[in-house]
SEMI-246552 format. One record per residue: x, y, z of N, C-alpha, C in turn; residue in three letters. Coordinates in steps of 0.001 Angstrom, whole numbers, padded with zeros to 6 digits, always signed. Layout:
N
XYZXYZXYZala;...
END
This chain:
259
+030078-086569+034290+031432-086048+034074+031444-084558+034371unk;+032645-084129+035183+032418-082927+035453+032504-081540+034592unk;+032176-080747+034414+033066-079570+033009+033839-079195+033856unk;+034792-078841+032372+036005-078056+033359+035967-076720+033188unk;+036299-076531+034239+035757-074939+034495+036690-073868+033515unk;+036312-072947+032973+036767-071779+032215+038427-071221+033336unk;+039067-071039+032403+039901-069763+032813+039810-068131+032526unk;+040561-067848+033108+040098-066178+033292+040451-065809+031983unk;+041375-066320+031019+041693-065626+029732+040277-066257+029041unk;+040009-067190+029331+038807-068332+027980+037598-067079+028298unk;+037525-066397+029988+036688-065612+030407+036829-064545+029027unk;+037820-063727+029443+037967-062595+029265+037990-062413+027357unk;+038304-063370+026995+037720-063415+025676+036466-063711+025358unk;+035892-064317+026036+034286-064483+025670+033487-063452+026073unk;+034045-062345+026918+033341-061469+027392+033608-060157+026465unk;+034879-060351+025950+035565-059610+024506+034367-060057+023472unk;+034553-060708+023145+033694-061382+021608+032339-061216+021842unk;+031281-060901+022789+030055-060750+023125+029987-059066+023394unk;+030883-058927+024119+031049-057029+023186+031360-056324+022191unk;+031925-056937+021458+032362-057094+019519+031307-057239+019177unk;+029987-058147+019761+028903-058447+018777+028186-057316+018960unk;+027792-056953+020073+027039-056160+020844+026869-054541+019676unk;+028360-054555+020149+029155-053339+019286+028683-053312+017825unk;+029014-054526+017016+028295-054474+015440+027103-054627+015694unk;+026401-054826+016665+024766-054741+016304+024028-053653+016543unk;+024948-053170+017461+024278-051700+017826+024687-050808+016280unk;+026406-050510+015814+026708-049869+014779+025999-049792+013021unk;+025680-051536+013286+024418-051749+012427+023386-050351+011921unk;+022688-050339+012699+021709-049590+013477+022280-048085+012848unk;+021814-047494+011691+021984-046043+011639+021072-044697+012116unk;+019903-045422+011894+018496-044720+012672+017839-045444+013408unk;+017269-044902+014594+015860-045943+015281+015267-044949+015900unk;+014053-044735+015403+013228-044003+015680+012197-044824+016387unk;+011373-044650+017771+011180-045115+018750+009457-044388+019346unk;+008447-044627+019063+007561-043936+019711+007598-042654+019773unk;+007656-041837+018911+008408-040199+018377+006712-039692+018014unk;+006590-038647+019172+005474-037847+019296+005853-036811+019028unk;+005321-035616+017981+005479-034183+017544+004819-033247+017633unk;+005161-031962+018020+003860-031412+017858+004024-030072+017149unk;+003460-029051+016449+003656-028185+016030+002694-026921+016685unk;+003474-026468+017659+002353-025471+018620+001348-026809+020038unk;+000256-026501+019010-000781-027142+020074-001444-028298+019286unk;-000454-028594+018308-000989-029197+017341-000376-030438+017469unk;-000855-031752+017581-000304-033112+018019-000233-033615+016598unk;+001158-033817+016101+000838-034389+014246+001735-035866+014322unk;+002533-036332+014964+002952-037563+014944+002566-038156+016079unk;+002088-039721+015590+001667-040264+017333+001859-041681+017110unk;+003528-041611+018061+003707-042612+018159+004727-043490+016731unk;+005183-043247+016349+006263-043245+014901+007317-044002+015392unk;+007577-045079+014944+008330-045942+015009+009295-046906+013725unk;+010009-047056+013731+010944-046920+012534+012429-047501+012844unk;+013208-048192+011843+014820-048482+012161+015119-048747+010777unk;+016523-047777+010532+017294-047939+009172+018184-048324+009285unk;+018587-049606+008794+020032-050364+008842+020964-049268+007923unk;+022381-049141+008156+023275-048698+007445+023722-049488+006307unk;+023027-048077+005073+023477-048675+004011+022153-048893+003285unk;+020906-048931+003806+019788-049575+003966+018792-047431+002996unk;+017806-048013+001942+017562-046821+001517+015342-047323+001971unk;+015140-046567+002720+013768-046926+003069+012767-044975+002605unk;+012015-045753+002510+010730-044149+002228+009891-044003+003140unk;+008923-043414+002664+008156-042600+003788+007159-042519+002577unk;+005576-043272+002359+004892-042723+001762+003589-042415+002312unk;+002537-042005+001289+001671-041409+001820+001068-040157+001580unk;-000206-039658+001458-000436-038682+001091-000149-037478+001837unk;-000425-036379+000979-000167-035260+002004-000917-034602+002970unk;-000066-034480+004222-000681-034257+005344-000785-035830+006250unk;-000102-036559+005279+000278-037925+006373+001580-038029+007775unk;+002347-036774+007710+003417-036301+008532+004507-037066+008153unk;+004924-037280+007020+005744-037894+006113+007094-036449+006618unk;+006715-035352+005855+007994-034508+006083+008108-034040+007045unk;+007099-034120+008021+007301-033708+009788+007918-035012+010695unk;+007845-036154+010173+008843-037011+010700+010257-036799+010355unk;+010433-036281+009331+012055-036052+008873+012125-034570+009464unk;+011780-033781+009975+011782-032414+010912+012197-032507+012460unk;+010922-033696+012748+011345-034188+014183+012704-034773+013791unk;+012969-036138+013404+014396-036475+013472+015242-035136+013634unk;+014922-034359+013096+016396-033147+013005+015851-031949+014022unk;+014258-032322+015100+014554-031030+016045+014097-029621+015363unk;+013201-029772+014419+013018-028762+013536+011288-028450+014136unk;+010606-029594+014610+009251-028953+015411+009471-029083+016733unk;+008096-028261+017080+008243-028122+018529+008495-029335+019633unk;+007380-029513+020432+007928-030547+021338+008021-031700+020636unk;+008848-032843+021013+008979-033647+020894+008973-035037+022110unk;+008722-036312+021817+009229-037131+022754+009247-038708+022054unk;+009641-039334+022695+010141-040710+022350+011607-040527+021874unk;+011950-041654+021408+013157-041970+021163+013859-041323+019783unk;+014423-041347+019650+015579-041241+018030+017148-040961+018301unk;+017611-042577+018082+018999-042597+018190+019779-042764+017004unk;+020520-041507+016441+021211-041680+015518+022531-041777+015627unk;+023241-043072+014519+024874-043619+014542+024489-044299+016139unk;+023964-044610+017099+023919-044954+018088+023593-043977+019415unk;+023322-042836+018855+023364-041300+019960+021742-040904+020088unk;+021356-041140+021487+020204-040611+021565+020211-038920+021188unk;+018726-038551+020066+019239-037512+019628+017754-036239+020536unk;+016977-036592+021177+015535-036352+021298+015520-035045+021824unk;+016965-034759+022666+017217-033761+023989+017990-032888+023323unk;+018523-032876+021680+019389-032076+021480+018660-031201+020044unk;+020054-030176+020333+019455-029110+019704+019896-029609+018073unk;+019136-028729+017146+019328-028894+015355+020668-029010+015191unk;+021554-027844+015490+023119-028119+015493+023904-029447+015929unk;+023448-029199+016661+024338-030712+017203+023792-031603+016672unk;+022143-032119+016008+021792-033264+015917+022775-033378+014787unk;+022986-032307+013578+023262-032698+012210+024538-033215+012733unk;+025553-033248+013571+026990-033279+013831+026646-034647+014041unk;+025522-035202+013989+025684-036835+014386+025425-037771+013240unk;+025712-036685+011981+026098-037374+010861+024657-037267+009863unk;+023774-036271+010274+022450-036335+009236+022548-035096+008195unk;+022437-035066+007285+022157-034443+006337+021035-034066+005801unk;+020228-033371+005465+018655-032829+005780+018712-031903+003547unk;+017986-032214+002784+017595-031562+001684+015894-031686+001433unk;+015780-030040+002052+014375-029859+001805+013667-029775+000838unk;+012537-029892+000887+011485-029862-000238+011552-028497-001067unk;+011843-027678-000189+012163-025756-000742+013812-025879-001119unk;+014209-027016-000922+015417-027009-001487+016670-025621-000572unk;+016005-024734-000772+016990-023673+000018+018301-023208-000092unk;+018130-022707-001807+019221-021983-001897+020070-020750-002206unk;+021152-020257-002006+020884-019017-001430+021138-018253-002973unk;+020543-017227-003745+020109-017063-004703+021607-015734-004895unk;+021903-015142-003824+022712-014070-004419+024273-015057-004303unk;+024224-016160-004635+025342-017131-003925+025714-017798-005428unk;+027160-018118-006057+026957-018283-007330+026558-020309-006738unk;+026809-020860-007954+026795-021860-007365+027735-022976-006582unk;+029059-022840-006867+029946-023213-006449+029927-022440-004771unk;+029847-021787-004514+030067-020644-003308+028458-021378-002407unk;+027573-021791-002907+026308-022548-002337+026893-024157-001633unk;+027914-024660-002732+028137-025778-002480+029271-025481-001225unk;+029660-024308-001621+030957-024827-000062+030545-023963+001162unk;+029090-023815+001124+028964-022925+002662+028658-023648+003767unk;+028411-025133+003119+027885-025785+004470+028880-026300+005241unk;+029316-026338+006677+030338-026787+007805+030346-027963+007665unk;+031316-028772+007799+031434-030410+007753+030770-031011+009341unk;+030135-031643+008895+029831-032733+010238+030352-034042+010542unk;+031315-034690+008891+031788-035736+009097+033191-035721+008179unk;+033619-037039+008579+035391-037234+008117+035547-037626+006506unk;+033911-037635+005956+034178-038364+004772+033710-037707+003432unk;+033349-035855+003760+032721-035372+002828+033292-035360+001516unk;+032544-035157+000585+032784-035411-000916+033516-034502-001427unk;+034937-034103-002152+035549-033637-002817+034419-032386-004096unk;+034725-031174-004180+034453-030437-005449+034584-031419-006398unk;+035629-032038-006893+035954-033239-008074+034713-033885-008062unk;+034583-034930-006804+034121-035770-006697+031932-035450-007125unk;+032149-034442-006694+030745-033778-006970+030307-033434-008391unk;+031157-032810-008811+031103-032382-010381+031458-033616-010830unk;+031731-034803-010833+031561-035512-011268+030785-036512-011308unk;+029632-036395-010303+028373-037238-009882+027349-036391-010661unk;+027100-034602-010385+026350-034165-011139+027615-032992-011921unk;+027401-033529-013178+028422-033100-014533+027701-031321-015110unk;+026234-031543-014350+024961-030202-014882+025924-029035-013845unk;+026634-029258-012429+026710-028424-011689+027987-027669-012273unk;+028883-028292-012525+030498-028086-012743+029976-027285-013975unk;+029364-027049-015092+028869-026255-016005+028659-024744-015735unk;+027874-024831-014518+027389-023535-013899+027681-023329-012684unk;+028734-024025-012197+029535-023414-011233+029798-021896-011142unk;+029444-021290-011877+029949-019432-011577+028115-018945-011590unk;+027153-019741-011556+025878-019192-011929+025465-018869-011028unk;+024519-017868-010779+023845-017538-009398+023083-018421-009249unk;+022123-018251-007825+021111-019544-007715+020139-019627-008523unk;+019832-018351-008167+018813-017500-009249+018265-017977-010660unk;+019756-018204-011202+019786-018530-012916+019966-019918-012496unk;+019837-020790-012146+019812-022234-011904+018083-022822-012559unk;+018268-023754-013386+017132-024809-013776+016625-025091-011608unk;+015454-025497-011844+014612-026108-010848+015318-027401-010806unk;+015756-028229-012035+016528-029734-011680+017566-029134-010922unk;+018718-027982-011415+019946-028076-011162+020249-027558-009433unk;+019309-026803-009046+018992-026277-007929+018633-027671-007111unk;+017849-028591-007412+017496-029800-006385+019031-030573-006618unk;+019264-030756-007753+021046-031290-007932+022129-030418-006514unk;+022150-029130-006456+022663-028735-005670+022623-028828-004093unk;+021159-029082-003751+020685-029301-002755+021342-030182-002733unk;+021088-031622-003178+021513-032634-002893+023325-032752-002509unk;+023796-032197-003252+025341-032363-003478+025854-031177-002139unk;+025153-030254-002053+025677-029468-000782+025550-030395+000550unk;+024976-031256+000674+024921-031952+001878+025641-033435+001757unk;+025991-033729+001030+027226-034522-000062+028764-034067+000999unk;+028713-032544+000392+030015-032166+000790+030489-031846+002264unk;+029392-032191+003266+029293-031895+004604+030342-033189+005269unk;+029808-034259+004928+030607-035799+005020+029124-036475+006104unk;+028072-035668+006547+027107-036692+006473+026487-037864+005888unk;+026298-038934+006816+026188-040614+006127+025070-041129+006342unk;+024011-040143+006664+022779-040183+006795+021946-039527+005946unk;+021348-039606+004834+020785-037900+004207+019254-038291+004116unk;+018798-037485+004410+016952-037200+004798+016617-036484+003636unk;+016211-036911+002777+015272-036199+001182+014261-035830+001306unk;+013612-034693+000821+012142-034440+000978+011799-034349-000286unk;+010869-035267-001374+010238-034740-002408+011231-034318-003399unk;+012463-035267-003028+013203-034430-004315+013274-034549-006005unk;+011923-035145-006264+011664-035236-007181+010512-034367-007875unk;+010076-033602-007297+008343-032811-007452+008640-031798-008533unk;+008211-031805-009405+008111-030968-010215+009411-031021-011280unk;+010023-032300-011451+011449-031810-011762+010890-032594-013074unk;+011728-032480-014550+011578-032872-015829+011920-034792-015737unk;+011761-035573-017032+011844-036911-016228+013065-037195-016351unk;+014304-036084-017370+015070-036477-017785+016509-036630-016286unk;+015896-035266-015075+016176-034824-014182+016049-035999-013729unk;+014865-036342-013225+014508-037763-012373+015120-039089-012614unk;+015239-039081-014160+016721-039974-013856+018010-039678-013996unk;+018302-038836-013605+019897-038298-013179+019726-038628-011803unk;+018709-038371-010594+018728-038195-009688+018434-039634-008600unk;+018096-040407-009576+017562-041799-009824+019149-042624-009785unk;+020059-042235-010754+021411-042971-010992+022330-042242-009724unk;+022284-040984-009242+022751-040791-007792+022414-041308-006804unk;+021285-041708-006486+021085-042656-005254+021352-043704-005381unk;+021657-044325-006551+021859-045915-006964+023280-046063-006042unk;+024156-045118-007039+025559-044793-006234+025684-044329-005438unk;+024898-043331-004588+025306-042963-003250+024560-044197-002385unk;+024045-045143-002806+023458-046519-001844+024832-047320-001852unk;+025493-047821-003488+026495-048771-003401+027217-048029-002672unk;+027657-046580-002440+028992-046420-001791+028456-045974-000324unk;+027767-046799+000366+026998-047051+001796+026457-046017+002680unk;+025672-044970+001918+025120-044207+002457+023809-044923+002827unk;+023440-044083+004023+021722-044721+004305+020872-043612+004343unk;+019999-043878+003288+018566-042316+002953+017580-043140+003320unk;+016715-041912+003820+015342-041913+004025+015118-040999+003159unk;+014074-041288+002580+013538-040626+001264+011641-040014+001506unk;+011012-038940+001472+009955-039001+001533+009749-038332-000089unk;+009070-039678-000567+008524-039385-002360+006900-039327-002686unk;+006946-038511-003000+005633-038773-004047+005268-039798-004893unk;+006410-039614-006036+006495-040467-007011+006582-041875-006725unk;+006045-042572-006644+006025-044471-006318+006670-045048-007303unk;+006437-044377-008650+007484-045391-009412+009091-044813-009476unk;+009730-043762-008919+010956-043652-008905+010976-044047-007581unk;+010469-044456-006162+010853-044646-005319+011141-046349-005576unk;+010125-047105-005989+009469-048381-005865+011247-048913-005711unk;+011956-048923-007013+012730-049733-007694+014105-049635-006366unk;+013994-048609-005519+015286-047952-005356+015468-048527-003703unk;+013970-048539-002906+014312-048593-001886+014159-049982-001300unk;+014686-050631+000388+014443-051578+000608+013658-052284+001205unk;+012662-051019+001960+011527-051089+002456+010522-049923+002264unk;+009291-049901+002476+008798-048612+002589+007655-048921+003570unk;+007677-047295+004677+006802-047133+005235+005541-046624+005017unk;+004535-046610+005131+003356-046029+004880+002665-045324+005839unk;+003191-044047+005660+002073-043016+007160+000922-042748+006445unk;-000241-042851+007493-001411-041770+007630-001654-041312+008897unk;-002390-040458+008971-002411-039519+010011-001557-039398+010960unk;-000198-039256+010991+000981-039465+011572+001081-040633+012232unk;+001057-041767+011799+001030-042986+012160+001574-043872+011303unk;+002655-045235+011512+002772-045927+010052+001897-047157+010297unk;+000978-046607+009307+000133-047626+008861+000213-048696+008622unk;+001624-049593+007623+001834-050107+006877+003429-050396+006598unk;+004214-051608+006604+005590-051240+006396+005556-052616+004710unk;+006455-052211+003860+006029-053174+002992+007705-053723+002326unk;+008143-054648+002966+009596-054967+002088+009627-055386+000278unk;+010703-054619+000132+011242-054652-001501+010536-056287-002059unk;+010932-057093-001659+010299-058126-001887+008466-058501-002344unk;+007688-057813-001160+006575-057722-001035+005820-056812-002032unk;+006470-055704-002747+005788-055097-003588+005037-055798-004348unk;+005029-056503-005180+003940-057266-005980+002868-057932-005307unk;+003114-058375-004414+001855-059185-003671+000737-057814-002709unk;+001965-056562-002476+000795-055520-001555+000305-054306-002884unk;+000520-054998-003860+000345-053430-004841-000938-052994-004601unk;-002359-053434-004573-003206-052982-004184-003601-052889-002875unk;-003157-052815-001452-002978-052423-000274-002383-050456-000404unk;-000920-051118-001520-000342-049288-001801-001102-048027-002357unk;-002539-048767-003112-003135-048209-004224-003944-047421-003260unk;-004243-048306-002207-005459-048359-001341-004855-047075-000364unk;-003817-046831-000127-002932-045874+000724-002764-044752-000011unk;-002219-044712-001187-001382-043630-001802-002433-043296-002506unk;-003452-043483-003049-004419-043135-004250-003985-042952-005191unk;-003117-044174-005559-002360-044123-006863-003317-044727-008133unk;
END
């Protein structure tokens, strides 16, 4: 029996609906980091780094130090020297472009030095950063995620707690409207009462569909939070271990992290 052959509309919709998919599978896709070589000077520290964060999706980076845990979140943002391989962020190859422009493609970056500006009160810290996206967070909306900031909103940086200063970090890149945010260690040194304040913000900045990469120390505030985790050593991922899998690799992690 013969088929009957398609018409140009039966066409032109099927060629519609296979670019609709195309389209959500690529948009899917908030990071993909791709064979990403780094170097710092003459110094070769990532080799070969490979990686993909679904949107919405909260993954880590562990590993001891000097595993190139926070020099992979540097390269993503163009912050060391040469670079090569891939990293397409929101869908935008990012490898060829400069720090400015990468953040405009929706990344948000809170360093380990946190970085803030000390003769700046604190409110005046939170609104210096330029928007990169359509969806940044309201003053309201901030002081009401961290309740510690809206307190000392007139405080210099200076007079800021070590928690309230990593609180700020965090929330200044909040208010940018970046939907990507890159953490470094933002837990090191902070009190535990801090760590879970900072613990119940990522919970909610996950439900309301942000996607973090997180590089932690701490294994038990990361463990609970994220949906995968990578494991670098010597700028390499060693190891990728899904939320699921934690109990069955705990001593593989022990064996990595020297926990």
């Amino acid at each position: 029996m013969n088929a009957v052959p398609k018409t140009q509309t039966q066409t032109q919709t099927q060629t519609q609906t296979q670019t609709q998919t195309q389209t959500q599978t690529q948009t899917a896709t908030a990071l993909h980091v791709a064979n990403l070589h780094a170097y710092y000077g003459e110094s070769h520290i990532l080799h070969g780094v490979s990686f993909e964060v679904k949107r919405g999706e909260l993954i880590t980076l562990l590993g001891r130090n000097g595993a190139g845990r926070t020099t992979t979140l540097k390269a993503i943002l163009g912050l060391t020297g040469k670079r090569s391989g891939s990293i397409k962020i929101n869908g935008n190859e990012a490898i060829g472009l400069a720090s400015h422009k990468i953040a405009r493609l929706g990344i948000g970056y809170c360093p380990e030095e946190r970085g803030i500006f000390s003769s700046l009160s604190c409110e005046e810290n939170l609104m210096l950063l330029p928007m990169v996206g359509k969806n940044g967070m309201s003053v309201d909306e901030i002081y009401s995620m961290f309740p510690n900031l809206k307190e000392r909103r007139s405080s210099q940086g200076t007079r800021l707690s070590g928690g309230e200063q990593q609180m700020l970090a965090m929330a200044r890149i909040l208010r940018t409207g970046a939907d990507i945010l890159l953490l470094d260690e933002i837990t090191e040194g902070l009190a535990p009462v801090i760590v879970q304040t900072l613990g119940r913000v990522i919970r909610e900045l996950k439900a309301k569909g942000f996607t973090i990469i997180m590089v932690e120390q701490n294994f038990r505030f990361a463990a609970p939070l994220a949906d995968r985790h990578y494991v670098m050593e010597h700028g390499k991922i060693a190891a990728v271990v899904e939320k699921h899998e934690l109990a069955a690799k705990t001593a593989m992690l022990h064996e990595f992290l020297g926990v």
